[in-house]
C-alpha positions as CSV (number, residue, x, y, z in Angstrom):
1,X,73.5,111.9,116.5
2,X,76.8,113.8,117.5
3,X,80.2,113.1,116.7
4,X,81.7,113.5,120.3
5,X,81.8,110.0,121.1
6,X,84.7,110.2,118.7
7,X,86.1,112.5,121.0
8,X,86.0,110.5,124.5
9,X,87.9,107.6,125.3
10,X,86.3,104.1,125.5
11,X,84.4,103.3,128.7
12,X,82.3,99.9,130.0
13,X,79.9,102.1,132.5
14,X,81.8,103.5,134.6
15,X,82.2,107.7,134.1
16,X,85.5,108.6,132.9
17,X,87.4,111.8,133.7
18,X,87.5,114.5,130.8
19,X,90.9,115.0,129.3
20,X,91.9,117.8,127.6
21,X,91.9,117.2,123.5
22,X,95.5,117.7,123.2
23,X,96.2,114.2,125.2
24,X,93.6,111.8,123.0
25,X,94.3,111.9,119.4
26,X,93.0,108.6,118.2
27,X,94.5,106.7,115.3
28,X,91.0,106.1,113.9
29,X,87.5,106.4,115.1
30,X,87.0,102.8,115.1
31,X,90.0,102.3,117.4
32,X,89.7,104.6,120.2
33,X,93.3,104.5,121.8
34,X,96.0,106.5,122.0
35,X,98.6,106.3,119.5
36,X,101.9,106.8,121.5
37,X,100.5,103.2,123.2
38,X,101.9,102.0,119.6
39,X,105.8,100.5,118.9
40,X,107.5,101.6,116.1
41,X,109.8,98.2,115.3
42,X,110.1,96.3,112.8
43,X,107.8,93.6,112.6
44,X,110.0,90.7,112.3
45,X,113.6,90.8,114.5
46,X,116.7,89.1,112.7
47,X,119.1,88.6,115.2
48,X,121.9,90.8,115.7
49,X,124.4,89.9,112.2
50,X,121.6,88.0,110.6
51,X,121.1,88.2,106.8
52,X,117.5,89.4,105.7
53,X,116.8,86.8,103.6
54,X,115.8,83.2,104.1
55,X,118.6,80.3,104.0
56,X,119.3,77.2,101.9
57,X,117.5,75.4,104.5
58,X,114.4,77.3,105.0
59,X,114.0,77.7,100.7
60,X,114.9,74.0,100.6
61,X,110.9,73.3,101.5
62,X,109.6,75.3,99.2
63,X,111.8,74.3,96.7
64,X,110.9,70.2,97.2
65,X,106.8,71.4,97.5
66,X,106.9,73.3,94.1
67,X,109.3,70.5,92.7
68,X,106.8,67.7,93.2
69,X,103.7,69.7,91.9
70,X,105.1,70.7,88.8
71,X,105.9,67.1,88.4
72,X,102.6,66.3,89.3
73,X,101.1,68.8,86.4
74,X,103.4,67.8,83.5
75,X,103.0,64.0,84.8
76,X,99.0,64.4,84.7
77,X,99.7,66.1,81.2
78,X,101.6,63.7,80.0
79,X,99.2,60.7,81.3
80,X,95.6,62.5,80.0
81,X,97.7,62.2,76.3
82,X,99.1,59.0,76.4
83,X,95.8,58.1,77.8
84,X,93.7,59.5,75.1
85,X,95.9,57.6,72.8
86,X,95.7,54.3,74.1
87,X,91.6,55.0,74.7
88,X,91.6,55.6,71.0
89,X,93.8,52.7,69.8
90,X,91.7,50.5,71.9
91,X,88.7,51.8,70.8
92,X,86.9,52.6,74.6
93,X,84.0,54.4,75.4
94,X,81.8,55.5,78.0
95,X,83.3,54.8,81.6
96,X,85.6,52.4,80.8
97,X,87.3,55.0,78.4
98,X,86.9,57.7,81.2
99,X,88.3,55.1,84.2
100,X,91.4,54.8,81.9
101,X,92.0,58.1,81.3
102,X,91.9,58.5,85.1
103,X,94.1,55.7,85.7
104,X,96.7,57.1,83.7
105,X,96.6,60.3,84.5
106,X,96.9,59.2,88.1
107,X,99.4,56.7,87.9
108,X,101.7,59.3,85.5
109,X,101.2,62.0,87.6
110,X,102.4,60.4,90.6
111,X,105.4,59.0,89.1
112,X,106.5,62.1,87.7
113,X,105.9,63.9,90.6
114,X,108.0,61.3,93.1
115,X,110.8,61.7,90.4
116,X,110.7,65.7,90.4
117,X,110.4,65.4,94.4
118,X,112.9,63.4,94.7
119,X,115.5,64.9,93.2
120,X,114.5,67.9,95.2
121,X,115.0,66.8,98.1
122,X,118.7,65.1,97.1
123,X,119.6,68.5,95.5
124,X,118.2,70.4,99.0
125,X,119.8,68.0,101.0
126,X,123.7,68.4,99.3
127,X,122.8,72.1,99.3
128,X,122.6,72.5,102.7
129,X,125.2,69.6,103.6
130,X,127.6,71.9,101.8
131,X,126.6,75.2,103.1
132,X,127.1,73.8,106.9
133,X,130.1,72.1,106.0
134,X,131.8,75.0,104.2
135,X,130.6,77.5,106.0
136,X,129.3,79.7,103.2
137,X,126.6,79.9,101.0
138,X,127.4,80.7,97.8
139,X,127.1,79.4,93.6
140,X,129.9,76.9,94.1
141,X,127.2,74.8,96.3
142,X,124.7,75.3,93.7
143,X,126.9,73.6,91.4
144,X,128.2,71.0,93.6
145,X,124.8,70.2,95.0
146,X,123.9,69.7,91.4
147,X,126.7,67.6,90.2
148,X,125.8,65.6,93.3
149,X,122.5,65.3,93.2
150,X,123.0,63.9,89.5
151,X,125.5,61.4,90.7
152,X,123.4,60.1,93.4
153,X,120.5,59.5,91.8
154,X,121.6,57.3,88.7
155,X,124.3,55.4,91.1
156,X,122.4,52.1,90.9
157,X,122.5,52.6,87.2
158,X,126.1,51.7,87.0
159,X,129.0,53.7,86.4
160,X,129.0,55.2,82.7
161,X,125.3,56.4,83.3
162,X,126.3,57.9,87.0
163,X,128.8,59.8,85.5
164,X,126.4,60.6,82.7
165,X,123.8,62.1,85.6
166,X,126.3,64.0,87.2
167,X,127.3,66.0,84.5
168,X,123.7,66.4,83.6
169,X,123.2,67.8,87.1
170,X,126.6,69.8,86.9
171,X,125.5,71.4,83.9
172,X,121.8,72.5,84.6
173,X,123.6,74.1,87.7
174,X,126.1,75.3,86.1
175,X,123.1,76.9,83.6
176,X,121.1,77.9,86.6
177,X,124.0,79.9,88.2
178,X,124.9,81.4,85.2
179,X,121.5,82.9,84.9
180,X,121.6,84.2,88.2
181,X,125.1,85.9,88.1
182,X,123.5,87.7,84.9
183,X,120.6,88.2,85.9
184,X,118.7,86.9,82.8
185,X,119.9,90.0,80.5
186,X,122.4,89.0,77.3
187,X,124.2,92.3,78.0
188,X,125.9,91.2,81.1
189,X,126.3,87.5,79.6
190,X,128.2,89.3,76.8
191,X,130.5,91.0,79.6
192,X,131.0,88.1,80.9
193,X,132.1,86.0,77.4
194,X,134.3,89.2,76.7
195,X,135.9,89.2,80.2
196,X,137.4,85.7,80.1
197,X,137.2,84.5,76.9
């Protein structure tokens, strides 16, 4: 068999005028076009000023998906060992032992993972409340959605443990922007302690 099929441009029966070899140069002889048919842009368009990089409110579903399935997994953790212990202390076997292990592996797992969603979506929430309200996204809203979300979510528990889960929240934030202004490396951190201490 020859190779110049490879050559000529696709046809469905019907003849097809030669053209000289300088005017075909296919991209590939399993895709028998022309290449100048192709466009050059970028394949996705950010409007004209647009930052490259997603927003608080486009990360905040990500961040509430991850958020409930690692509560999930430490919740199912948690559940299979207090489950094996209570199996044990109770002296099961068989399939009752293995429905109870199931049970609490189910019913830990889920709670965990409502609690770890939850909070997600109150921190996501304040995040982008702040963002459209101040205009700017930036750490201060990663420490004020925090502080927030911390507040909010131990308000029914009255007002010494509120206070309590605000400064829990302000401080993981606090921790969480700190690592990102360093960048995880003790060098800069040191810099940083130097500067304005």
């Amino acid at each position: 068999m020859s190779d110049d099929y490879l050559s000529k441009p696709l046809s469905f029966g019907a003849p097809t005028p030669a053209l000289p070899s300088q005017q075909i140069q296919p991209l590939s002889p399993y895709l028998n076009y022309d290449t100048r048919y192709l466009q050059t842009q970028p394949e996705f368009i950010f409007p004209e000023g647009a930052s490259k990089q997603r927003g608080r409110f486009e990360l905040a579903f990500s961040q509430i998906g991850s958020s409930a399935m690692i509560g999930a997994s430490i919740g199912g953790v948690a559940g299979f060992y207090n489950g094996v212990r209570a199996t044990t202390l109770a002296s099961q076997t068989g399939k009752l032992r293995r429905t109870q292990l199931l049970n609490h592996v189910m019913k830990q797992g889920a709670a965990t993972a409502n609690t770890l969603g939850t909070l997600a979506v109150m921190y996501s929430a304040f995040g982008v409340l702040l963002q459209y309200a101040r205009g700017e996204d930036d750490d201060i809203n990663t420490i004020a959605a925090g502080g927030a979300t911390g507040l909010l979510y131990k308000s029914t528990a009255g007002l010494r443990k509120c206070a309590m889960g605000g400064g829990i929240g302000l401080a993981l934030s606090s921790l969480y922007v700190l690592w990102n202004v360093t960048g995880g490396s003790s060098k800069k951190l040191k810099e940083l302690r130097s500067q304005y201490m």
